[in-house]
DOSEMI-323787 format. One record per residue: residue in three letters; residue number from 1; z, y, x of N, C-alpha, C, O in turn. Coordinates in steps of 0.1 Angstrom, whole numbers, plus 5000, padded with zeros to 4 digits. Each point is the difference from the previous one (the first is absolute). Layout:
REM residues N
<atom res="ala" n="NUM" n_c3="Z" n_c2="Y" n_c1="X" ca_c3="Z" ca_c2="Y" ca_c1="X" c_c3="Z" c_c2="Y" c_c1="X" o_c3="Z" o_c2="Y" o_c1="X"/>
...
REM end
This chain:
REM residues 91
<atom res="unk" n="1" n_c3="3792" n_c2="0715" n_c1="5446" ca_c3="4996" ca_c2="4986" ca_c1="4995" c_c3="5013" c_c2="4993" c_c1="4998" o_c3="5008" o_c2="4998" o_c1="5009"/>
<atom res="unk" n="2" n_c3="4994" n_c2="4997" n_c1="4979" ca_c3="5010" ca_c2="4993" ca_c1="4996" c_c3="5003" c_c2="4986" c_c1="5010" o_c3="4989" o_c2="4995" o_c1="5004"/>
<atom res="unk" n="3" n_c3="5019" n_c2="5000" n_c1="4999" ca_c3="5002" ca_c2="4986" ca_c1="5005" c_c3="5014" c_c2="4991" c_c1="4993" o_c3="5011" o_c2="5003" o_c1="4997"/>
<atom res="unk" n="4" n_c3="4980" n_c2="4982" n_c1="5001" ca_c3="5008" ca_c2="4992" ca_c1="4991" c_c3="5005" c_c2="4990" c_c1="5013" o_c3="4996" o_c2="5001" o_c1="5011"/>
<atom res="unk" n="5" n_c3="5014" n_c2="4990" n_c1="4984" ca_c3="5003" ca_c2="4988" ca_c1="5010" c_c3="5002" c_c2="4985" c_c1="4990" o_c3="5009" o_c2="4997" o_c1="4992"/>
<atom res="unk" n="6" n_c3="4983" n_c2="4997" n_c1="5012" ca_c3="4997" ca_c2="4988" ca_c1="4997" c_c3="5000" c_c2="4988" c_c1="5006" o_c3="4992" o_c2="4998" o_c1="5009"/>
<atom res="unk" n="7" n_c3="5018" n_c2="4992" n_c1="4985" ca_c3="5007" ca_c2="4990" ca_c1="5006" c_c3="4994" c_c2="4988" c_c1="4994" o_c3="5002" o_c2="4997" o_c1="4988"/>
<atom res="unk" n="8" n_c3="4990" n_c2="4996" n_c1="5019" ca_c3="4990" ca_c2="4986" ca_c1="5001" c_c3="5007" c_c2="4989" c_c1="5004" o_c3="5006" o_c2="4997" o_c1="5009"/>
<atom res="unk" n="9" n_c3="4990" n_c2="4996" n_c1="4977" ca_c3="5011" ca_c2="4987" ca_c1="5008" c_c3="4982" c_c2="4991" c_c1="4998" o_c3="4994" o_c2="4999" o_c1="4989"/>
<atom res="unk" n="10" n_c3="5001" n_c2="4995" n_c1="5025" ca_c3="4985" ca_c2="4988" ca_c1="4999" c_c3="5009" c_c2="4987" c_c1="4997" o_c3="5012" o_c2="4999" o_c1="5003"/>
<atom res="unk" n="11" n_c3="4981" n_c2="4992" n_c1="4992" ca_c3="5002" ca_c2="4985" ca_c1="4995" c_c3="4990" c_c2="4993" c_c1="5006" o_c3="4989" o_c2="5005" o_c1="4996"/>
<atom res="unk" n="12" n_c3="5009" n_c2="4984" n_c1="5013" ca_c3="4990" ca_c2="4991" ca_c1="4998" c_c3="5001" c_c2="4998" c_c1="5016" o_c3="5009" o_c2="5004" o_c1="5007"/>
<atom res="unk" n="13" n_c3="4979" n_c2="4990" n_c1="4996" ca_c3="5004" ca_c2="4997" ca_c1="5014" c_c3="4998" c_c2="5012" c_c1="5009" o_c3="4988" o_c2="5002" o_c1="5003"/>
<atom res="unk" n="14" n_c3="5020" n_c2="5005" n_c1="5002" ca_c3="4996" ca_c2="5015" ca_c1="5004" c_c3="5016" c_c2="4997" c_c1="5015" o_c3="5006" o_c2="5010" o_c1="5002"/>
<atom res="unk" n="15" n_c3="4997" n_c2="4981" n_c1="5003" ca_c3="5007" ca_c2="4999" ca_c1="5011" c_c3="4994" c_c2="4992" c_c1="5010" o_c3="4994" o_c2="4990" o_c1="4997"/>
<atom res="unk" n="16" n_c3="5008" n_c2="5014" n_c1="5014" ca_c3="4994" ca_c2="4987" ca_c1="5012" c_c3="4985" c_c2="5002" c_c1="5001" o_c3="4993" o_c2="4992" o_c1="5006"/>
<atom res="unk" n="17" n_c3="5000" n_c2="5019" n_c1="4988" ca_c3="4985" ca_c2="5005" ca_c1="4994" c_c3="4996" c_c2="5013" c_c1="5002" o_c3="4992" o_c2="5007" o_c1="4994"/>
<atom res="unk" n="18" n_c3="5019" n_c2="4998" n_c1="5021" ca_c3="4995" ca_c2="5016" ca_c1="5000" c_c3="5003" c_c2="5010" c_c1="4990" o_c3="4997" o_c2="5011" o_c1="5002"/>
<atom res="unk" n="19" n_c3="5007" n_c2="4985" n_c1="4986" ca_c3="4998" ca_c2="5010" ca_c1="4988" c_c3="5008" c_c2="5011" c_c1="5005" o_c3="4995" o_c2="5012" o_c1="5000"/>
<atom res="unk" n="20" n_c3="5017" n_c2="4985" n_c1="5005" ca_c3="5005" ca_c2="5015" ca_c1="5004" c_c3="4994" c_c2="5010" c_c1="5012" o_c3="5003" o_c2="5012" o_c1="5002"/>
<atom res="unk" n="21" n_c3="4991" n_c2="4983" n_c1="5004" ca_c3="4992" ca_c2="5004" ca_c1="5017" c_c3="4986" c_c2="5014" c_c1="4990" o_c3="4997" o_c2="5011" o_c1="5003"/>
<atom res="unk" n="22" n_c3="4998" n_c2="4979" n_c1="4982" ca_c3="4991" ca_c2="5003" ca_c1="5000" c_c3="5004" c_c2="5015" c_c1="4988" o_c3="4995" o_c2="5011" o_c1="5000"/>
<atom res="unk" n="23" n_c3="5013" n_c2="4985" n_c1="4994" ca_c3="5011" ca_c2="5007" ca_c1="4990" c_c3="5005" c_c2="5015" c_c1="5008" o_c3="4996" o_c2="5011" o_c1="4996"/>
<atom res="unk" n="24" n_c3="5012" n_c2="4986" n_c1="5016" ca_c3="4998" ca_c2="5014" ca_c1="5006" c_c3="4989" c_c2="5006" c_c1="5009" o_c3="4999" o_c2="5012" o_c1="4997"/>
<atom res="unk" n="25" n_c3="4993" n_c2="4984" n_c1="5010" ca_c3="4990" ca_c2="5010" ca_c1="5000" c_c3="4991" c_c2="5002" c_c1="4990" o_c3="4990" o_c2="5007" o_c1="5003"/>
<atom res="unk" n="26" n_c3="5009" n_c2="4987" n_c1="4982" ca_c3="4994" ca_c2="5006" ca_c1="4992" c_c3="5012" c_c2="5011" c_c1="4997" o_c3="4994" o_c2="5010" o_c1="5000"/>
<atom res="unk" n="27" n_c3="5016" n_c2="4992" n_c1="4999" ca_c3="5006" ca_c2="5009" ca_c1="4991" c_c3="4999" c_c2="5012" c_c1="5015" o_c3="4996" o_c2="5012" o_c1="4998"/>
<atom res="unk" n="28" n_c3="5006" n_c2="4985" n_c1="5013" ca_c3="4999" ca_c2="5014" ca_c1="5009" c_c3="4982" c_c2="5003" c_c1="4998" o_c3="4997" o_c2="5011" o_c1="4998"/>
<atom res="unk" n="29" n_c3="4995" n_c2="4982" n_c1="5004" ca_c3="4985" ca_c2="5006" ca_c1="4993" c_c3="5000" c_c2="5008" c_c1="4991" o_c3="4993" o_c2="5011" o_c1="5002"/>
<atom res="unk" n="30" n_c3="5012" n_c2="4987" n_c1="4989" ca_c3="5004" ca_c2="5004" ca_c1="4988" c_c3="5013" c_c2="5014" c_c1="4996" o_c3="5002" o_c2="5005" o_c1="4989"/>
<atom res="unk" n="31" n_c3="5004" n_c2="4998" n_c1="5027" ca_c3="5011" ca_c2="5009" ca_c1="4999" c_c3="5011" c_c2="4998" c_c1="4990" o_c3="5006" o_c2="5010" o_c1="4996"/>
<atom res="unk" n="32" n_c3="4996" n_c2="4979" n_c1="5000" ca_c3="5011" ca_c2="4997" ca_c1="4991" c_c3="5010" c_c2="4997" c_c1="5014" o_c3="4998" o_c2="4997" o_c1="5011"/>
<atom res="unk" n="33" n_c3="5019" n_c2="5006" n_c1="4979" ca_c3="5009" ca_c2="5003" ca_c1="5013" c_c3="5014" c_c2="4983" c_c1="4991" o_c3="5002" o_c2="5000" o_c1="4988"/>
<atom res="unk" n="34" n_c3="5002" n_c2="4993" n_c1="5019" ca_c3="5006" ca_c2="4991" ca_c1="4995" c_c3="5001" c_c2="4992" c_c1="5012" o_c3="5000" o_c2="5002" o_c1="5013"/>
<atom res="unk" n="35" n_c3="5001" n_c2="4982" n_c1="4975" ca_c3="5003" ca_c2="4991" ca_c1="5013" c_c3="4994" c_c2="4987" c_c1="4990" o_c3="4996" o_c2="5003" o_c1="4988"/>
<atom res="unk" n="36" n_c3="5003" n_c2="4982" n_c1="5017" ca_c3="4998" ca_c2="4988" ca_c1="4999" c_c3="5009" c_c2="4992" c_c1="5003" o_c3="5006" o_c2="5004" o_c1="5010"/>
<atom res="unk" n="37" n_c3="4998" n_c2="4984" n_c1="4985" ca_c3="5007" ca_c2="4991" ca_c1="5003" c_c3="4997" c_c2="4988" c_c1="4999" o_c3="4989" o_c2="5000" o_c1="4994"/>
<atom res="unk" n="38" n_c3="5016" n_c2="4984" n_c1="5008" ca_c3="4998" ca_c2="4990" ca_c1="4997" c_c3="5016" c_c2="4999" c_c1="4988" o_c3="5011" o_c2="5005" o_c1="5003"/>
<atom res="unk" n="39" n_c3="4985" n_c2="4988" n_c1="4987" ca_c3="5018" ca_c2="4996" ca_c1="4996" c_c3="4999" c_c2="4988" c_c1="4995" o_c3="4992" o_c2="4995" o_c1="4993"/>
<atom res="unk" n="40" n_c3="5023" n_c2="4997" n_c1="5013" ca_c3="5004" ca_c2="4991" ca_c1="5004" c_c3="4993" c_c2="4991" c_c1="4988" o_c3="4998" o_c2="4988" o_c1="5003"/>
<atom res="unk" n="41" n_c3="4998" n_c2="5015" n_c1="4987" ca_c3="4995" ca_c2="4990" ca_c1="4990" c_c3="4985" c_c2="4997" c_c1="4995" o_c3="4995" o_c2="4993" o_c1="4991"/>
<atom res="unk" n="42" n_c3="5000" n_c2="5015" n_c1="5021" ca_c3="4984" ca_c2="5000" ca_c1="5005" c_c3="4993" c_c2="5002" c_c1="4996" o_c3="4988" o_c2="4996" o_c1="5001"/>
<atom res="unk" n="43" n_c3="5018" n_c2="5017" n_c1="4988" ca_c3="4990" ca_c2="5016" ca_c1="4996" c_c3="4999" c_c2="5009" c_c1="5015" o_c3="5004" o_c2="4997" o_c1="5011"/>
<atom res="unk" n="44" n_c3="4990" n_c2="5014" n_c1="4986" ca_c3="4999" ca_c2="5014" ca_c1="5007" c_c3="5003" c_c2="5010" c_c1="4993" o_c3="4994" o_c2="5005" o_c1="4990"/>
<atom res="unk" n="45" n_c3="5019" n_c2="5000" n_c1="5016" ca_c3="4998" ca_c2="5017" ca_c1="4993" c_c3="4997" c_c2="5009" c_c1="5008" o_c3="5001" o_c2="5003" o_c1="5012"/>
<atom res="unk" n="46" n_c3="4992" n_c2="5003" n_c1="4974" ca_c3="4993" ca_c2="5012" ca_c1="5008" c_c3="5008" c_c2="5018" c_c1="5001" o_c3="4993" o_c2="5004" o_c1="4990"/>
<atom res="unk" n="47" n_c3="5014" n_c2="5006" n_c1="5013" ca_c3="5003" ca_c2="5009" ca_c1="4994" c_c3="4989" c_c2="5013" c_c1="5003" o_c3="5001" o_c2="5005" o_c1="5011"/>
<atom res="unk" n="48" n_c3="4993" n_c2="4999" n_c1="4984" ca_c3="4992" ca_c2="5010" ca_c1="5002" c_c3="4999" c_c2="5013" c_c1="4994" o_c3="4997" o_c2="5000" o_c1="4988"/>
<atom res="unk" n="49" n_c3="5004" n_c2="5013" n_c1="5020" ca_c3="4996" ca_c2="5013" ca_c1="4996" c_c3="4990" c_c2="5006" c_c1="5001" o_c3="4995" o_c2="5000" o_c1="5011"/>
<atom res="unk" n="50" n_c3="4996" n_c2="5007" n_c1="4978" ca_c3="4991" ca_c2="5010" ca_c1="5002" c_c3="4995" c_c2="5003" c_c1="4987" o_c3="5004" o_c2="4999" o_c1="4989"/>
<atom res="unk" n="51" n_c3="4985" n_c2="5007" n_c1="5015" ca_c3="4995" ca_c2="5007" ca_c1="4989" c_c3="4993" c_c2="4983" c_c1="4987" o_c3="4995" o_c2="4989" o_c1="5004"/>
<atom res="unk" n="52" n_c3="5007" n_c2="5015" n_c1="4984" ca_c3="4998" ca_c2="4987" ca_c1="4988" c_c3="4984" c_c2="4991" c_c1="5006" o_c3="4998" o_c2="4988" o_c1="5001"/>
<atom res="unk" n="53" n_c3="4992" n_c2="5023" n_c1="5002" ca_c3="4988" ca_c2="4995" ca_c1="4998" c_c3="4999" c_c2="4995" c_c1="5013" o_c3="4989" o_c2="4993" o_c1="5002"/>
<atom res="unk" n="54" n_c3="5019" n_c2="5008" n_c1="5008" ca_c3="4998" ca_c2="4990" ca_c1="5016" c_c3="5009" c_c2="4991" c_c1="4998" o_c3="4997" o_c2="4989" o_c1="5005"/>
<atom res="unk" n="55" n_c3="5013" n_c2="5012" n_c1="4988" ca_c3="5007" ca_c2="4989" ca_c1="4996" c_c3="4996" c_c2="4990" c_c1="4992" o_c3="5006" o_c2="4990" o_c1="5001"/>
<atom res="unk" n="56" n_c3="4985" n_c2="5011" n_c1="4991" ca_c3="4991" ca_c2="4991" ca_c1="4992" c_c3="4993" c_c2="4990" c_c1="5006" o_c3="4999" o_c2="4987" o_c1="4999"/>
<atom res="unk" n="57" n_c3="4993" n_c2="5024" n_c1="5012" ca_c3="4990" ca_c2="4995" ca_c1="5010" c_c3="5008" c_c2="4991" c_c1="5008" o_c3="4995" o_c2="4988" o_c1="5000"/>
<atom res="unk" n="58" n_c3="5015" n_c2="5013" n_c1="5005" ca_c3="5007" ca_c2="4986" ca_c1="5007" c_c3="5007" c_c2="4993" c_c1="4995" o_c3="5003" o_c2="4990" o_c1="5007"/>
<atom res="unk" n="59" n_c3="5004" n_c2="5009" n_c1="4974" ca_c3="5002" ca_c2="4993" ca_c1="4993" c_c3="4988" c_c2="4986" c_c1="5002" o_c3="5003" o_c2="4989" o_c1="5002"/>
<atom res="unk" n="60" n_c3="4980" n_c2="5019" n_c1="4995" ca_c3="4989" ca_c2="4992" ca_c1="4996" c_c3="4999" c_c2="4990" c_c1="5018" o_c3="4994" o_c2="4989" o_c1="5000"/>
<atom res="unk" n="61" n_c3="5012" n_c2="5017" n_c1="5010" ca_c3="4996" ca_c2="4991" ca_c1="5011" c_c3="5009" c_c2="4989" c_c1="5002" o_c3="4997" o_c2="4989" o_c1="5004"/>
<atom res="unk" n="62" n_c3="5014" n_c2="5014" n_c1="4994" ca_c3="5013" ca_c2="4993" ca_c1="4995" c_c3="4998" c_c2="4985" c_c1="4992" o_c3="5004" o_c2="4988" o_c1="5002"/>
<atom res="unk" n="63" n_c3="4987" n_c2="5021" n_c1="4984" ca_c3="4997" ca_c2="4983" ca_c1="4991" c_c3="4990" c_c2="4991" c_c1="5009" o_c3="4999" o_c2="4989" o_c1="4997"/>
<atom res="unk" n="64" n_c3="4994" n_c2="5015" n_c1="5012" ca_c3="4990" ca_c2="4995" ca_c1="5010" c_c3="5008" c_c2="4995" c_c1="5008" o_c3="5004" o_c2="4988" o_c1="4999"/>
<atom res="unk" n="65" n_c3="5000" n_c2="5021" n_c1="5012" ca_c3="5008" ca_c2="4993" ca_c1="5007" c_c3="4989" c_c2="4996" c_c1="5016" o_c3="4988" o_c2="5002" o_c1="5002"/>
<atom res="unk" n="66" n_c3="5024" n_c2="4991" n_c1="5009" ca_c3="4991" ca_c2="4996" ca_c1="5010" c_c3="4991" c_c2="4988" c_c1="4997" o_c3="5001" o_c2="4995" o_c1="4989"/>
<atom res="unk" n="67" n_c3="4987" n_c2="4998" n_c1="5020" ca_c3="4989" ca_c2="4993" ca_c1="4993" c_c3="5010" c_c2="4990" c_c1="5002" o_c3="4997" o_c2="4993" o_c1="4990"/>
<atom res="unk" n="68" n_c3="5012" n_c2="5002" n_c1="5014" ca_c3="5009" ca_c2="4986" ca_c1="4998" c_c3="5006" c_c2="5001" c_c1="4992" o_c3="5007" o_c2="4990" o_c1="4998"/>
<atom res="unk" n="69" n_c3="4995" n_c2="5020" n_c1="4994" ca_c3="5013" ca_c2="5005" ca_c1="4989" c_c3="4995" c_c2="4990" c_c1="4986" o_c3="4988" o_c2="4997" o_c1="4998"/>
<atom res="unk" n="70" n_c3="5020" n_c2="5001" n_c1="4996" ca_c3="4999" ca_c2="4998" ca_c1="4982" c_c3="5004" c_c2="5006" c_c1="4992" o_c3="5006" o_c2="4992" o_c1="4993"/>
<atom res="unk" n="71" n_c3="4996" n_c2="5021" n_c1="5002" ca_c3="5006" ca_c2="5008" ca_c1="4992" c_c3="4998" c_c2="4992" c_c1="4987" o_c3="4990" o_c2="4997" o_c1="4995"/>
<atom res="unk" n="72" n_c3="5025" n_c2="4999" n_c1="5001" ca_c3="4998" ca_c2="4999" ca_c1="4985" c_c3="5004" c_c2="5011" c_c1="4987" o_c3="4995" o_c2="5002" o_c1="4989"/>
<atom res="unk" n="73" n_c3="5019" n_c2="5005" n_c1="5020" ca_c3="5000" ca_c2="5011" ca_c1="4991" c_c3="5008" c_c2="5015" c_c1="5007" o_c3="5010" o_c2="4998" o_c1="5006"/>
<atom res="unk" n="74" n_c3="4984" n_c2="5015" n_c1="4992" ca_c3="5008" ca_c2="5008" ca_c1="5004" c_c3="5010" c_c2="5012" c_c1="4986" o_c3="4996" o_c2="5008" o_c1="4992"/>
<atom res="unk" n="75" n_c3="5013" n_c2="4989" n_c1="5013" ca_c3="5009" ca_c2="5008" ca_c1="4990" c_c3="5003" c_c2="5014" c_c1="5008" o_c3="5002" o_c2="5001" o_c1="5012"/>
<atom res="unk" n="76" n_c3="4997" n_c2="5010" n_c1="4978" ca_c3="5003" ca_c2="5010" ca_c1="5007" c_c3="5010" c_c2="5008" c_c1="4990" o_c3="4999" o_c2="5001" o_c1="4988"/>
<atom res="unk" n="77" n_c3="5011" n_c2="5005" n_c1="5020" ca_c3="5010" ca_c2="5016" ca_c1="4993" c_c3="4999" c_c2="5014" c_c1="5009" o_c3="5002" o_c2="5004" o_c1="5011"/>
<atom res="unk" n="78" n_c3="4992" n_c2="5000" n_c1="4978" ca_c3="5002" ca_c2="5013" ca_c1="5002" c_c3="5012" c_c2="5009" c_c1="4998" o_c3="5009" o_c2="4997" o_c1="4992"/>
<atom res="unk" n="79" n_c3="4990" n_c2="5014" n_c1="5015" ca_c3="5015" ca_c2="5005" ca_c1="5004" c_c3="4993" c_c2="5017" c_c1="5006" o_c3="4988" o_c2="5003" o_c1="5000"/>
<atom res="unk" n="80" n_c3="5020" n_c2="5003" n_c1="5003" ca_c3="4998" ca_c2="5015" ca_c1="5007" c_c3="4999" c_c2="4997" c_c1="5009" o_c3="5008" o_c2="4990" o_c1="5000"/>
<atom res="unk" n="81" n_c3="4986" n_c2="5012" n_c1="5016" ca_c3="5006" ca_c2="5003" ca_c1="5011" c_c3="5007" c_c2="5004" c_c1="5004" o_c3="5002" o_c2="5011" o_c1="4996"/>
<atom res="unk" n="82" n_c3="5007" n_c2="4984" n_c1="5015" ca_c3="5014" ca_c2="5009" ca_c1="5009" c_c3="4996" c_c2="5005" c_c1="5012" o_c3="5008" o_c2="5007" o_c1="5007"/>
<atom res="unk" n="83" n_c3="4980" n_c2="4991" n_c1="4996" ca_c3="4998" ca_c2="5006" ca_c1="5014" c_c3="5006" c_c2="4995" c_c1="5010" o_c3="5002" o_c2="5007" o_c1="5011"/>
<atom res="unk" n="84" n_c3="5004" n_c2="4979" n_c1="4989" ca_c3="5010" ca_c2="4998" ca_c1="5014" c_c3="4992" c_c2="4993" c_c1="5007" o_c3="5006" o_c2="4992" o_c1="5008"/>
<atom res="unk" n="85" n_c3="4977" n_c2="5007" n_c1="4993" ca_c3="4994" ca_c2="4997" ca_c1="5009" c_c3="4995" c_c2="5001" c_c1="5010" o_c3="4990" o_c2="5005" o_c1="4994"/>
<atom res="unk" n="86" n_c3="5006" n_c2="4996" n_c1="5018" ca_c3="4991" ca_c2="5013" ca_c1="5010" c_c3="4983" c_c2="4989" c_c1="5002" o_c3="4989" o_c2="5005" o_c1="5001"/>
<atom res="unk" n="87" n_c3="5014" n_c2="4983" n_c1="4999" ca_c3="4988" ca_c2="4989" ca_c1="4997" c_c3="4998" c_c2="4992" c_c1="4994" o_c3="5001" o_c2="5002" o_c1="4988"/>
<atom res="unk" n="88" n_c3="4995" n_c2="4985" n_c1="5017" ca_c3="4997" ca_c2="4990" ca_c1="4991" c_c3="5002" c_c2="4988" c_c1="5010" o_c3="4992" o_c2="4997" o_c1="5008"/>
<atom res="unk" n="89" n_c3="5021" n_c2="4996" n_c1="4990" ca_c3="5005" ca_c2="4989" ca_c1="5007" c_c3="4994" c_c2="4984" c_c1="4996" o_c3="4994" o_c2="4998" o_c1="4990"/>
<atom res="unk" n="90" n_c3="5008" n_c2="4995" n_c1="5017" ca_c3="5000" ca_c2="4983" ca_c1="4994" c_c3="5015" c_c2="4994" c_c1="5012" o_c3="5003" o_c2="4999" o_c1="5012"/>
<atom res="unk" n="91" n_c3="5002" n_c2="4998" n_c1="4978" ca_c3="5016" ca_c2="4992" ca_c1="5002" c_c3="4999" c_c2="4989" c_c1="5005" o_c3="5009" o_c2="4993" o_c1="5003"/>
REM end
């Protein structure tokens, strides 16, 4: 099974709203291996590995987001995976 790594930058109100709490245990549900962050200008990046079609699936929870979240927009790059993950962190 091929694996891609894709780097999520969320927009909207998605800080101070759980989004990252909810962000990584969807992605460990999901066996995607990465991490979450807050950044300083009050997006979320996301960096995530796995197979395309579970990666989709947490792209789609992403534009949702937690029930306090406001996703206005999510940008995503795709890239190959490096494997320098062993799970799925929140920073």
């Amino acid at each position: 099974m091929s694996h891609e790594r894709w780097q999520l930058l969320i927009e909207g109100h998605v800080q101070g709203v759980s989004y990252r709490a909810g962000a990584e245990t969807t992605a460990r549900q999901l066996g995607i291996k990465g991490y979450v962050k807050n950044l300083p200008d009050g997006r979320v990046e996301a960096v995530a590995e796995g197979a395309p079609e579970t990666l989709k699936q947490y792209v789609d929870w992403c534009w949702q987001g937690s029930p306090a979240a406001r996703v206005e927009n999510v940008t995503v790059e795709k890239t190959g995976a490096t494997g320098e993950f062993d799970q799925f962190t929140s920073y």
